[in-house]
LOZA-76372 format. One record per residue (C-alpha): residue number from 1; chain; x, y, z. Coordinates in Angstrom, 1 decimal, always signed. Layout:
 num chaine      X      Y      Z
 NUM      A      X      Y      Z
...
This chain:
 num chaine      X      Y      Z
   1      A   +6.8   -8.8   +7.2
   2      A  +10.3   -7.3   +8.0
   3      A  +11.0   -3.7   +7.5
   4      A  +12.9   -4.2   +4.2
   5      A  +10.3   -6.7   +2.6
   6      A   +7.6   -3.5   +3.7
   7      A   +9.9   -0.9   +2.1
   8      A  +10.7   -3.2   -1.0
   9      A   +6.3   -3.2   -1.6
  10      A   +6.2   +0.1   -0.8
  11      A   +9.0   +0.9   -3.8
  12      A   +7.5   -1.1   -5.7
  13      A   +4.0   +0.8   -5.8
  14      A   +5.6   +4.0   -5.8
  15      A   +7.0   +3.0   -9.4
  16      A   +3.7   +1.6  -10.4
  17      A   +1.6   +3.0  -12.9
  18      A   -1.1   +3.9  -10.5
  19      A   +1.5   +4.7   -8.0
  20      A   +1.4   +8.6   -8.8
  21      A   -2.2   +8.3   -7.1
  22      A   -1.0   +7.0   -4.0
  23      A   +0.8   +7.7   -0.4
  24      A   +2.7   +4.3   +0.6
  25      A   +4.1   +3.5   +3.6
  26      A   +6.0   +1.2   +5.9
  27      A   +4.6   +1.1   +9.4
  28      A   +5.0   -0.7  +12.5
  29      A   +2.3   -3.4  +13.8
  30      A   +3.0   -2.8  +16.7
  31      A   +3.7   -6.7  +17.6
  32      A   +7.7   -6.7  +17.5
  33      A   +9.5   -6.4  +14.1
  34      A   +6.3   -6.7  +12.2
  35      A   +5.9   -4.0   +9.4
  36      A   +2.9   -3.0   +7.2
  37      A   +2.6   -1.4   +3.8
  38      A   -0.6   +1.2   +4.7
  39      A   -1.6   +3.3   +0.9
  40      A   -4.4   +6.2   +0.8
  41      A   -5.4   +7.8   -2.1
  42      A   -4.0  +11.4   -2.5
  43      A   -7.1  +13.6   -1.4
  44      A   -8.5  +10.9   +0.9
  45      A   -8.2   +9.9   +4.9
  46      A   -8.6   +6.4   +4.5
  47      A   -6.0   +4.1   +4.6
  48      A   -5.6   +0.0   +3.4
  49      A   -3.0   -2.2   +3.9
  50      A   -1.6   -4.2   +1.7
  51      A   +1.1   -7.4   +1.7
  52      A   +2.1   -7.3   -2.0
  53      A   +2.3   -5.4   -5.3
  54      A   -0.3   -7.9   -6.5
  55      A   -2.8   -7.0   -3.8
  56      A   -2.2   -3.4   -4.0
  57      A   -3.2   -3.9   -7.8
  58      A   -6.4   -5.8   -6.7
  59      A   -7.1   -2.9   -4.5
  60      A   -6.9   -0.2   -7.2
  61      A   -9.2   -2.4   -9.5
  62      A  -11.6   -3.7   -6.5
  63      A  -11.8   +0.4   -5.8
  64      A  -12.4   +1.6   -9.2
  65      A  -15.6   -1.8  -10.1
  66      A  -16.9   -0.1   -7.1
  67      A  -16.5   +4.0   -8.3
  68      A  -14.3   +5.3   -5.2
């Protein structure tokens, strides 16, 4: 994913309704010009990467069937 695709997701779940629970950010793959969208929880350490707005949304509901 390129840097603005990565910042576009990251805008994206920033302006979500769930966004105000969540750090996004772009960061580097470390394999070229690769970019990743990594979100934690505010109060938490752990961090998931996500591709989309869509998965990002699956996240929050996968996270909240299982109580986290």
């Amino acid at each position: 994913m390129t840097w603005d695709e990565a910042a576009r997701i990251a805008e994206q779940i920033a302006a979500s309704p769930d966004g105000g629970n969540w750090h996004a950010q772009v960061a580097a793959t470390g394999q070229g010009q690769d970019y990743i969208v990594a979100v934690r929880q505010h109060n938490t350490h752990t961090y998931y990467h996500v591709s989309s707005l869509r998965e990002f949304i699956t996240l929050c509901d996968q996270l909240i069937m299982s109580g986290r």
